[in-house]
Phi, psi and omega in degrees: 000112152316102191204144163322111181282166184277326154322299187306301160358110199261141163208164191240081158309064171233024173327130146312125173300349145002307186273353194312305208294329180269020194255349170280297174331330187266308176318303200294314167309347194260359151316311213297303179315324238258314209283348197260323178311299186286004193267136198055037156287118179291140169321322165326278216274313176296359195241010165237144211275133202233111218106226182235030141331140155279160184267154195297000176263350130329309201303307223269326158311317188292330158288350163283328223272357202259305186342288177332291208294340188278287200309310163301334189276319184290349176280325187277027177244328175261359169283326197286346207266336185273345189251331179087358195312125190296183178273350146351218186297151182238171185227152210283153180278222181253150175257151179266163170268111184303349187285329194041027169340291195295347146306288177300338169260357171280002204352082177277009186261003152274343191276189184288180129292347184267295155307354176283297197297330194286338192269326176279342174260309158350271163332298195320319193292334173310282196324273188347301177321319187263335169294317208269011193255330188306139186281160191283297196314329183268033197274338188282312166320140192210148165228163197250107203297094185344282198307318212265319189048059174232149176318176189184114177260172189276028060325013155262322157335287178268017141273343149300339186283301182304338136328279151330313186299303225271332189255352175249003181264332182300255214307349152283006173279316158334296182293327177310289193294306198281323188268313193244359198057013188267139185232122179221000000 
């Protein structure tokens, strides 16, 4: 399959804060998506890679191993939002590893599936949780995001998560479609 890396992905952070409930609606939504996908996929086939790939149950372990790094950006968004920091100088956010170790050294592909989705719904509801707690009026507080090296609010933040989430759910459909002919 011919596809975008995620790397490449350019993006324009110019979002309403408007749009917050429907880009939390979409965070909050994507276990559920993760769980509908996997259901009656036999261990063969989610634990399998295709090429020097993850296997879909990798994709979906790698949204478990990032929840930490969204949570961490989002604690420096409520220190500068807690501090009054102006728009000014911003300050760079935590960087992710691009390298994506810790996906590749969790060898989530011993663990169950079933434990994958719960640790993936888990995370998720945290993240979520601390998003619908945000105060609205602090929707603006911004740092500035390593790789893109453009500001970045905390809606923006989490349309970057939903994104993201949305290219590794592509690609287990991909692998869905390529192993089982199943398309959901």
């Amino acid at each position: 399959m011919n596809r975008e890396r995620w790397f490449d992905r350019t993006f324009v952070f110019d979002l309403p804060p408007g749009r917050f409930p429907f880009i939390l609606d979409r965070l909050r939504g994507m276990p559920a998506r993760a769980e509908e996908k996997m259901r009656g996929v036999g261990r063969d086939l989610h634990t399998r890679r295709l090429n020097d790939t993850w296997s879909m149950q990798e994709n979906l372990g790698h949204l478990i191993d990032l929840e930490a790094l969204h949570m961490r950006r989002l604690a420096e968004l409520a220190a500068l939002a807690e501090a009054g920091r102006s728009a000014g100088d911003l300050p760079l956010l935590a960087p992710a590893d691009l390298e994506n170790r810790a996906t590749w050294q969790a060898n989530h592909n011993v663990r169950s599936i079933e434990e994958v989705l719960r640790d993936l719904r888990r995370g998720r509801t945290a993240f979520v949780a601390r998003l619908e707690a945000w105060d609205p009026a602090k929707l603006e507080v911004a740092g500035i995001h390593p790789r893109l090296e453009q500001p970045m609010r905390v809606i923006d933040l989490a349309y970057f998560v939903a994104e993201h989430d949305d290219y590794h759910l592509a690609r287990v459909q991909e692998l869905l479609i390529t192993f089982a002919g199943r398309r959901r």
